[in-house]
Backbone bond lengths (Angstrom), bond angles and torsions (degrees), N, CA, C in turn:
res aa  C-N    CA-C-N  psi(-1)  N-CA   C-N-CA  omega(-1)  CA-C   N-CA-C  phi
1 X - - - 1.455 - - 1.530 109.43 -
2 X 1.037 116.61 134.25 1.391 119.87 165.37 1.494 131.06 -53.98
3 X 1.281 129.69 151.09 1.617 119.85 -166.94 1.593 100.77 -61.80
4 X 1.337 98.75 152.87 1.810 90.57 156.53 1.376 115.25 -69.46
5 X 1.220 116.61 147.75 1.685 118.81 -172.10 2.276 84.85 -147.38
6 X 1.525 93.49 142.56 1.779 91.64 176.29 1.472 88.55 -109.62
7 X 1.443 101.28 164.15 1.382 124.45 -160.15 1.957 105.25 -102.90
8 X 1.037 151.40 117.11 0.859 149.08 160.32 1.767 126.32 -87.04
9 X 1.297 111.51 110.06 1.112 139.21 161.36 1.678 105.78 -2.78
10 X 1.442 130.75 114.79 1.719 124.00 156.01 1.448 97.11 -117.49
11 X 1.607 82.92 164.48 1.449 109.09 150.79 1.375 127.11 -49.63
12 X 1.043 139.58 121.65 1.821 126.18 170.47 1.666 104.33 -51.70
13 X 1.025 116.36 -18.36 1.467 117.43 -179.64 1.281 122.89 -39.99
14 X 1.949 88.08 -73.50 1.353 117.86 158.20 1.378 118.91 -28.86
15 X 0.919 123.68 -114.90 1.804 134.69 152.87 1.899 92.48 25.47
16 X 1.216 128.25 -74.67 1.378 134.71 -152.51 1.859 105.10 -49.56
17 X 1.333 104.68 -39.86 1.496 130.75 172.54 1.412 111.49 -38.96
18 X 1.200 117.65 -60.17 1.522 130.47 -165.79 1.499 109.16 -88.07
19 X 1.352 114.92 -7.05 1.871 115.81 -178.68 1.708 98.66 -75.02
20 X 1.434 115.39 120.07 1.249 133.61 150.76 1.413 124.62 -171.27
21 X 1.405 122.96 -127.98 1.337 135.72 -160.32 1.361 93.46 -138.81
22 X 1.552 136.53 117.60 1.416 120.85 146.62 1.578 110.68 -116.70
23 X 1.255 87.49 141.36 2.017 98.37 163.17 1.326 122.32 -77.59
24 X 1.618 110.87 122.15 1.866 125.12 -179.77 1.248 84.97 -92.93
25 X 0.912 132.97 -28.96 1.863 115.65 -166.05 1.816 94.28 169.72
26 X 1.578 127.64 161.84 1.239 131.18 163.96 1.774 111.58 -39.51
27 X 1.706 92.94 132.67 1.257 103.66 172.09 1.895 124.34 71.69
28 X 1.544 107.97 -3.34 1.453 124.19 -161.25 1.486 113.63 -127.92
29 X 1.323 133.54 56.71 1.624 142.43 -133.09 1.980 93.31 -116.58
30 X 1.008 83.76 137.20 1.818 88.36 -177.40 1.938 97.85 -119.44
31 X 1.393 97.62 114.39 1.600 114.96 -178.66 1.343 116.22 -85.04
32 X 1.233 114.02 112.18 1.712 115.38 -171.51 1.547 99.20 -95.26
33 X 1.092 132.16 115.09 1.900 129.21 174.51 1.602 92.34 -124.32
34 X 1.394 87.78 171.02 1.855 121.34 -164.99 1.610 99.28 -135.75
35 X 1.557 103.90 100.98 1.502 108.62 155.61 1.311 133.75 -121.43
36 X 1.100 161.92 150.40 1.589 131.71 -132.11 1.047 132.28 -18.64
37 X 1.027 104.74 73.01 2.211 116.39 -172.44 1.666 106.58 49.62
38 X 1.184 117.17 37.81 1.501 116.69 -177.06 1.519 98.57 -127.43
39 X 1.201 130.51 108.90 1.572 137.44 165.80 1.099 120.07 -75.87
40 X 1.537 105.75 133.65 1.527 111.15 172.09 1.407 131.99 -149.30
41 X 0.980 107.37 159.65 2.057 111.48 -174.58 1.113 108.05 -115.75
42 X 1.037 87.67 137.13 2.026 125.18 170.83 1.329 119.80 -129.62
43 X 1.511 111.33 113.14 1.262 130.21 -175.73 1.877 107.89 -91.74
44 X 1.781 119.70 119.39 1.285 97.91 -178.99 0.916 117.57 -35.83
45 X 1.808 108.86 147.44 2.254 106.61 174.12 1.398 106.71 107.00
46 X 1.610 101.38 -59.49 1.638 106.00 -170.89 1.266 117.74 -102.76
47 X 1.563 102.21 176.32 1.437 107.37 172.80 0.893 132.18 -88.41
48 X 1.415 131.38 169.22 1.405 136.52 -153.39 1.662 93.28 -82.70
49 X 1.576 102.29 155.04 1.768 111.55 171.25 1.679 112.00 -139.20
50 X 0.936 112.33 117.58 1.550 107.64 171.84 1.754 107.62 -45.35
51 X 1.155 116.26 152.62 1.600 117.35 -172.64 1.913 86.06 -149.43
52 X 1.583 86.25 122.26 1.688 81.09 179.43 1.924 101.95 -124.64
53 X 1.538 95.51 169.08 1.774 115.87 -162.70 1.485 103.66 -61.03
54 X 1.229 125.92 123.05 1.396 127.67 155.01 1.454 100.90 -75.74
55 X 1.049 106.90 -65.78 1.416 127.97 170.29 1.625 126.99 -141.31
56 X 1.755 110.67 179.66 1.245 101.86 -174.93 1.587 132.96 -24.26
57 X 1.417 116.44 -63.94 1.410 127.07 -174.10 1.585 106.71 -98.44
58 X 2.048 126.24 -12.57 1.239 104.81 -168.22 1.709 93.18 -110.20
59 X 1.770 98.82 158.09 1.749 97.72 169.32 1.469 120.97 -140.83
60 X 0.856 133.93 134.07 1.459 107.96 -169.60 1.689 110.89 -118.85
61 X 0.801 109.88 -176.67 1.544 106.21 179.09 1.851 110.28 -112.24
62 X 1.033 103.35 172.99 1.610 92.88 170.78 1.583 113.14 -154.09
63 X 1.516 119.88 46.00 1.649 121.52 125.78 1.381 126.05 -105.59
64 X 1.535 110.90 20.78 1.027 117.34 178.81 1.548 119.04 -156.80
65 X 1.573 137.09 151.18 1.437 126.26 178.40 1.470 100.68 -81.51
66 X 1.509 118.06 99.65 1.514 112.52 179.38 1.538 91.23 -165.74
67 X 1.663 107.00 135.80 1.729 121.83 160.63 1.280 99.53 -96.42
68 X 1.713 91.53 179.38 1.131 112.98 151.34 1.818 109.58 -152.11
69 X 0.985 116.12 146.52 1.785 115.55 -165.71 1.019 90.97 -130.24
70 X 1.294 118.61 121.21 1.725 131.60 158.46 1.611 115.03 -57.69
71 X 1.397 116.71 159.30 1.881 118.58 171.80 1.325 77.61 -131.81
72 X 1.331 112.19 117.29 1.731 133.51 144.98 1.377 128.32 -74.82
73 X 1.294 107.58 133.15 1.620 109.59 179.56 1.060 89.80 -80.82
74 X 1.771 115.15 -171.67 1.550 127.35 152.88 1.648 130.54 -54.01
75 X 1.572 79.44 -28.26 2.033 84.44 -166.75 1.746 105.71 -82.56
76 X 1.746 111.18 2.80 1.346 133.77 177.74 1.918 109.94 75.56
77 X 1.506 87.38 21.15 2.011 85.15 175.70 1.634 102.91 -97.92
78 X 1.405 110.20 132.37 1.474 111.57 176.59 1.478 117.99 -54.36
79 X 1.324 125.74 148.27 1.568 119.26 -170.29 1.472 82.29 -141.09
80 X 1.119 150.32 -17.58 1.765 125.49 174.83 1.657 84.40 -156.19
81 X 1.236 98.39 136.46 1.932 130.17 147.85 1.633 124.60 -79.64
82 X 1.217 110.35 103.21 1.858 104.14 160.00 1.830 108.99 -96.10
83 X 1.357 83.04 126.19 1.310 112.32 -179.98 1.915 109.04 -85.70
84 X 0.954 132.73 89.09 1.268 119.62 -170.04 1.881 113.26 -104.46
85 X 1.221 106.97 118.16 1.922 100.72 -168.64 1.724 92.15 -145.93
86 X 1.318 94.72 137.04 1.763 88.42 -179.57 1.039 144.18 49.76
87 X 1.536 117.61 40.18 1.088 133.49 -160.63 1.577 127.06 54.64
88 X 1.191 116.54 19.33 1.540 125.29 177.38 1.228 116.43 -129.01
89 X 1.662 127.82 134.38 1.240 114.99 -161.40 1.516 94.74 -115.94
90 X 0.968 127.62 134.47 1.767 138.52 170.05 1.316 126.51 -76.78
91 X 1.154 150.10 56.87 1.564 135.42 -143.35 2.110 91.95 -82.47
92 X 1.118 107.11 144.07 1.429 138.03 -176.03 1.568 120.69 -111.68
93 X 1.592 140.40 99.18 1.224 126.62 174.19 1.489 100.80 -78.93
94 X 1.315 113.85 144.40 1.761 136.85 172.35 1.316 107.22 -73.83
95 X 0.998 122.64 74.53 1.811 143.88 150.40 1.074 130.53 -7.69
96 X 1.703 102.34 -57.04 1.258 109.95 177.70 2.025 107.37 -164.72
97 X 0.919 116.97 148.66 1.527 117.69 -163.87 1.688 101.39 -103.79
């Protein structure tokens, strides 16, 4: 089971920032979407998982021990994803929004 981790409250604002496409490597793209203020990832292959706010930029999921931490520009649009699972962290450039 994954640690307990509590969920902290965003803005839907927030959330809108981090919806796109990032690249883990060729051919292997992890899809961040926004459906009633609830974010989630999709790894090609698999299914979608709600991923909720630790905080501002971190989220984690909870059927599994795995983050993900946003990199914010200034203008507050995400430009790279770390994917962190098993002690290995994945960093992801945002492809496409």
């Amino acid at each position: 089971m994954p640690p307990l981790r509590h969920e902290t409250p965003l803005d839907p604002a927030v959330l809108v920032a981090y919806v796109g496409h990032y690249e883990l490597r060729p051919g292997v793209v992890m899809m961040i979407t926004l459906q009633n203020n609830q974010l989630y990832a999709q790894l090609t292959g698999q299914n979608r998982f709600p991923v909720h706010p630790e905080g501002e930029r971190c989220f984690f999921y909870t059927i599994i021990d795995a983050q993900i931490i946003f990199d914010v520009e200034a203008n507050g649009e995400a430009s790279w994803l770390t994917h962190h699972q098993n002690g290995l962290d994945h960093r992801a450039p945002r492809i496409e929004a």
